[in-house]
N, C-alpha and C positions, 0 to 999 in steps of 0.2 A: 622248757623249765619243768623240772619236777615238782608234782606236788606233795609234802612232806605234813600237810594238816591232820588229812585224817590219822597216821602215825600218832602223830604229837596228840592227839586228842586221847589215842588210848596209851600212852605213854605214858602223860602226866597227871599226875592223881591230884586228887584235891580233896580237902576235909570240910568242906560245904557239903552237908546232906541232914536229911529228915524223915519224916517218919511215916505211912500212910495213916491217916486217920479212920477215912471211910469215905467212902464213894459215892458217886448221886447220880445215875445216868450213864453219862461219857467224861465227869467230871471226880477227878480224886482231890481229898482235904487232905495236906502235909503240913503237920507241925515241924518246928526247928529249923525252917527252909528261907533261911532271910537272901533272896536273889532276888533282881529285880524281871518287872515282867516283860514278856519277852525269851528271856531264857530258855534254853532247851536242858531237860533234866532227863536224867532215865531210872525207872520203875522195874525193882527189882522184882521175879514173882517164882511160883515154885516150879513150875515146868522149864525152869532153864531160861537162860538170856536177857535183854533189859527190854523195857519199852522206851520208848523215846517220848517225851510229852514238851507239851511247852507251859510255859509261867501265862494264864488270862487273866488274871488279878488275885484280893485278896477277900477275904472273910475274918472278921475280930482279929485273931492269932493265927489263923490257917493260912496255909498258899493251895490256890486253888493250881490243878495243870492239867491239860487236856492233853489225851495222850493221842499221837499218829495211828496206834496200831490198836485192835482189841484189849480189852485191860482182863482178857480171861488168865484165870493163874493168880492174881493180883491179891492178895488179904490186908486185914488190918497190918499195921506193924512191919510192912518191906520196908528195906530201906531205900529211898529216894534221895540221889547224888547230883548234883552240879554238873554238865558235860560242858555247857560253856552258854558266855553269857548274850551272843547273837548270834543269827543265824546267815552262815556266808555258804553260796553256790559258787561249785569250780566252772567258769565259763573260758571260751577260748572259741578259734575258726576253726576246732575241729569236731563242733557241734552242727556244724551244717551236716544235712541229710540225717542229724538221727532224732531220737525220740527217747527222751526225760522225761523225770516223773519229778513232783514237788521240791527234792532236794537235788536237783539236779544230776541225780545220777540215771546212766543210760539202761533204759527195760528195752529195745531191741535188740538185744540178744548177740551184739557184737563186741560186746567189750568197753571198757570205760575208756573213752580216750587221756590223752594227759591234757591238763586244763594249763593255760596260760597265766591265770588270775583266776583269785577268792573276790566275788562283790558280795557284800551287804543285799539280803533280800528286800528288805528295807531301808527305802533312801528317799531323799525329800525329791521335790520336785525343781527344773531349772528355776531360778529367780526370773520371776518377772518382766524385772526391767533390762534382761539380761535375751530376753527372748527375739531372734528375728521378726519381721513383718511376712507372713505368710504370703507371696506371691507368685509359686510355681505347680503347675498343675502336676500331679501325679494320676497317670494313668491306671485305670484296675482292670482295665481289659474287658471292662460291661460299657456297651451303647448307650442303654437310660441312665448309668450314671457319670459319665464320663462327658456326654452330651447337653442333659438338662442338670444333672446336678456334679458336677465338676468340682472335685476334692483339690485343696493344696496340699503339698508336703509341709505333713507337720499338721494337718488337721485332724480333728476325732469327730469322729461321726459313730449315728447307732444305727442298727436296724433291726428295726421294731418289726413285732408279728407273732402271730399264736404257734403254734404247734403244728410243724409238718406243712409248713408254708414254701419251704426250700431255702432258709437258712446256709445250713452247711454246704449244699453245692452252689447257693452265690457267694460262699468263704472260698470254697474249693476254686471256682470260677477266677477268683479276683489272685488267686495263690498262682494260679499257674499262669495269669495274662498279665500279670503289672509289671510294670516297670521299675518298680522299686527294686535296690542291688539284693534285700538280703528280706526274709518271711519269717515271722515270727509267732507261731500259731499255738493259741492257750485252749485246750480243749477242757472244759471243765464241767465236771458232774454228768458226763456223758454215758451211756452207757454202753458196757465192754465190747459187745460186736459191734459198734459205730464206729469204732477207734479206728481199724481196719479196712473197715469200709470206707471213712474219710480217706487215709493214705492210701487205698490204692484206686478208691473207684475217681473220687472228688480231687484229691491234690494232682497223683500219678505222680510217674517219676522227672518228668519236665519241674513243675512243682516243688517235688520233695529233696531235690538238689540243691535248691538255696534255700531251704527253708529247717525252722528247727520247732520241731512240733513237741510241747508240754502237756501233759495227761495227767487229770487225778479224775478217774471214772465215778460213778456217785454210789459205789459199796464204797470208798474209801470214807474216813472220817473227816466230820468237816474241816477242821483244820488243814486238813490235807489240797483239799479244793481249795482254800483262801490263799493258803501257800499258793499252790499254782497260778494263782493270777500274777502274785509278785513277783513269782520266778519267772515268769513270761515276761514282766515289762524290765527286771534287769537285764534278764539276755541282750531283748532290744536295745536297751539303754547301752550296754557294752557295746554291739554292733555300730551305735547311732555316733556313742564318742570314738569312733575310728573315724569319721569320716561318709561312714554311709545309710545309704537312705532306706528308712527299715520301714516295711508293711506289719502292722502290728495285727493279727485277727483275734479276739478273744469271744470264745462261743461256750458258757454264755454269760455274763455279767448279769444276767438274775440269778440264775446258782453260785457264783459267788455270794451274793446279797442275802441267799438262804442259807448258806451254807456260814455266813458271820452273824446272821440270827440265831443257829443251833447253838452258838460260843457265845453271845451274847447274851441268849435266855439260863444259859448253863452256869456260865459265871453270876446270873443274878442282878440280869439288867431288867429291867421292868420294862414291859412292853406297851408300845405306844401306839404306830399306826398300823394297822392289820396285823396284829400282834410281831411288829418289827421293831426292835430296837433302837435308843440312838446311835449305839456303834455303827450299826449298818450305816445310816446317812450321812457319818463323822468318815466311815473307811473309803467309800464310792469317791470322793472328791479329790481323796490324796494318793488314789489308785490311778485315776481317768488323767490329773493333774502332771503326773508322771513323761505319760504321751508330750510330743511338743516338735516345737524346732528349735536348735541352738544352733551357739555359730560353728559345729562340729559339723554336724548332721539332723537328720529328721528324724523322727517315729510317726507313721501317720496312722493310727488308731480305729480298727472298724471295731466297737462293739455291739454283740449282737444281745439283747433284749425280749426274753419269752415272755410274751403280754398272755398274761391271766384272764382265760375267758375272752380274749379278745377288746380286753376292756383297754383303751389308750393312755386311760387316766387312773391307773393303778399303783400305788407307793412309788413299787421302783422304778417304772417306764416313767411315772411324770419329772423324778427327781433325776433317774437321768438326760430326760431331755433339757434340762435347763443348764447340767454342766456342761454336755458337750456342743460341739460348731455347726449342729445340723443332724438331720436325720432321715432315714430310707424305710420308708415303709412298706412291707408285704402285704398285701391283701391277696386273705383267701377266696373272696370270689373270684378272682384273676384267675388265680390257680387251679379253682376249679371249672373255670374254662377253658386250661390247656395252655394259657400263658405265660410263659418261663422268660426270663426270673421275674415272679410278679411281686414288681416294682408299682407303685399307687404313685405317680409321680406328682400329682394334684395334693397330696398326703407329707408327701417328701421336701424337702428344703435343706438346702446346703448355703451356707449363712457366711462361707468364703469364696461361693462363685465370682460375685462382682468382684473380685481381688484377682483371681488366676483365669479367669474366663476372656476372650476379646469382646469389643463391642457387638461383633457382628455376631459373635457365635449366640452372646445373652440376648441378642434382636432375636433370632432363627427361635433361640427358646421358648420365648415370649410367646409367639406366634402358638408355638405347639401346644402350650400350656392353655392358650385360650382358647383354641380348638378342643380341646380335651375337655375344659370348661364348661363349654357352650354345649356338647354332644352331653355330661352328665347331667345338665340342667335341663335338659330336654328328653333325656331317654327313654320315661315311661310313657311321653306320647308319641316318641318316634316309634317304641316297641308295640303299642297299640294300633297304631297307622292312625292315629289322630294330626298328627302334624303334617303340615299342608307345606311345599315347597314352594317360595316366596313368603312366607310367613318372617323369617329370622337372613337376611344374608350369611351372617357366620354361621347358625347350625347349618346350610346348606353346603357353607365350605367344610364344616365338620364331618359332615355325611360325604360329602365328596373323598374325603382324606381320610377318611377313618382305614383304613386298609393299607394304606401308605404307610400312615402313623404305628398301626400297631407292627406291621412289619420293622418297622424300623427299633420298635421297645422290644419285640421279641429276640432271643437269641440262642443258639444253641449250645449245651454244656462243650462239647467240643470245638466250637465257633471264636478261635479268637479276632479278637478287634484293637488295634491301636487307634491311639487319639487322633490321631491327622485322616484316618479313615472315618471315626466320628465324626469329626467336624466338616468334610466332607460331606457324607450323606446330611446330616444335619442340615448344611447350608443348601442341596439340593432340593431336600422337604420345604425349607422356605420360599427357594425359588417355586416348587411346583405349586406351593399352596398362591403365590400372588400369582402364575399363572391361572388358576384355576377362578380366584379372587376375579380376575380380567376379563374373562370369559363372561361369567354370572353376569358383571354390569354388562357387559354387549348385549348379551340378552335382554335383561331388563329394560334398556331402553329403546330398543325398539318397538318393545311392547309399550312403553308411555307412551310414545310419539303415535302409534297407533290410536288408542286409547282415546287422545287427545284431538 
């Protein structure tokens, strides 16, 4: 099918238009401009061509609009037209392998393909009661989480963590191991040489073959980055209502959150918590809400989450932990002990295992989790050689399996793993730890009877 929109866009005229007033920042005042908001207008200026802006609200008589591109050129008195009143992206199956930028058109430098369908970048989310019961696991191709924290299709989870924790290569990781039919990857606010370096070091081309990767790097304006998150989840959503089961990566949903604060403070929202807006906490909900399962397909949602300072309980990490189904946390000390992907799995919770997980596999967990337990509650007098062997049975199973264990959470960027290999080892680490469990008592009681 041909697409015949963008023509018709500059085809057909319209006598909606306004005036510049004067400018505040990243924001233009137009009188005469009665559109609602939302809208996309474009900003006429003297060095040639338009700006493209969109409608953020109002002021007494003014329409405020925040433009995509530089407002350099711009004076009092350009004229400001009407280009149309939402904003729809050309999507189709022949967006796999490339790479889009906020309005959906392709920046890899191969050509725009033809689009099958216009969707709405804005769309509400499945109903409700409309929604399946989450009960099939989705593989990401990672051991720690496929093992101890087991995602369903159709679940959203985050992972949380500071800066340079390894992020992008457990996006990368999860892009080129899962199982999911189709990848859907929101790069936002990233900066320009990461772009490249995700596609070719972290996705690769295994990867980047089903996968359709969205870019608004952070020289772009904000609006640009907020765009990108929603052009990411329609894609998905196109993908999901065919039929299949879409891995959704969005890196990062804090820059989103900063980037609807820069539109938020601009437009003349009063700021509330660490000077963040309510927009911000009003958009998170109906962006994340999005993700889901229907009786179509899935979207199953990793967003990832830059914690400020490292602090867990920071505006946006706390507000997103309560919409989404669980979450994965990075710890840098892991990491800087050479431990990839460090995963804090004591830290971590996935809040739809019990649903896609089997009995035996959530036993096996248990076990690992309380071994993991028992060795941090103990570590600074195991690290001091104050802790005396026979003091605790479990730390002594802990310290028995600690080498087991973290072999088993570690893994390599090139190392893939399916679930049945998971749960395999998995079920073997339980077996050896009640071996090892068996042992200890022998011991021990010989030494009572002794004793006695």
């Amino acid at each position: 099918m041909i697409d015949f929109a963008p023509q018709l866009d500059e085809v057909l005229s319209t006598e909606i238009c306004g005036s510049v007033v004067e400018t505040v920042g990243m924001t233009a005042s137009v009188a005469d401009l009665p559109v609602p908001l939302g809208a996309i207008v474009e900003i006429d200026r003297d060095n040639g061509g338009r700006i493209p802006a969109e409608v953020v609200g109002f002021r007494d008589q003014l329409t405020l609009v925040y433009p995509l591109r530089s407002m350099t050129g711009v004076r009092r008195g350009h004229r400001v037209r009407l280009h149309r009143t939402a904003s729809r992206i050309p999507v189709g199956e022949a967006l796999l392998g490339r790479v889009i930028n906020a309005e959906g058109r392709v920046i890899d430098g191969y050509g725009q393909p033809a689009a099958e369908e216009r969707l709405a970048r804005e769309r509400r989310a499945p109903s409700p009661v409309e929604r399946p019961r989450i009960d099939t696991p989705l593989s990401t191709g990672i051991r720690a989480i496929d093992g101890l924290l087991t995602c369903g299709r159709g679940q959203r989870m985050g992972i949380f963590s500071g800066s340079g924790v390894g992020k992008s290569v457990t996006l990368g990781m999860m892009a080129k191991y899962t199982s999911a039919d189709v990848i859907v990857i929101g790069l936002v606010g990233e900066r320009g040489r990461e772009v490249n370096e995700f596609l070719e070091r972290d996705l690769g081309p295994r990867g980047r073959a089903r996968s359709v990767v969205v870019v608004a790097t952070s020289d772009e304006p904000a609006l640009a980055r907020v765009h990108a998150a929603s052009t990411a989840t329609s894609v998905a959503e196109y993908f999901r209502d065919r039929g299949k089961d879409v891995l959704l990566l969005m890196d990062s949903l804090t820059r989103v959150a900063m980037a609807q604060r820069e539109i938020g403070l601009a437009a003349g929202e009063p700021p509330t918590t660490r000077g963040y807006p309510p927009s911000v906490f009003a958009m998170l909900p109906k962006l994340v809400e999005r993700a889901g399962r229907t009786a179509r397909g899935s979207i199953t949602g990793f967003y990832s989450v830059l914690v400020e300072g490292d602090d867990a309980n920071e505006p946006i990490s706390d507000a997103v932990r309560g919409l989404l189904d669980g979450h994965t946390w990075l710890s840098r000390k892991l990491a800087s002990q050479g431990h990839y992907p460090a995963i804090d799995v004591l830290d971590s919770i996935s809040r739809l295992m019990p649903e896609v997980a089997s009995p035996e596999q959530r036993q096996a967990a248990t076990i690992v989790r309380e071994l993991l337990a028992a060795y941090r509650d103990h570590e600074d007098l195991i690290s001091i050689g104050a802790y005396r062997a026979g003091s605790n049975p479990t730390v002594d199973i802990a310290l028995a399996m600690r080498d087991d264990i973290a072999q088993f959470l570690r893994q390599q960027v090139d190392e893939a793993c399916q679930m049945e290999t998971t749960q395999q080892a998995l079920m073997a680490l339980a077996h050896r730890t009640a071996a090892v469990s068996q042992q200890a008592a022998q011991v021990v009681a010989p030494a009572e009877t002794t004793a006695t």
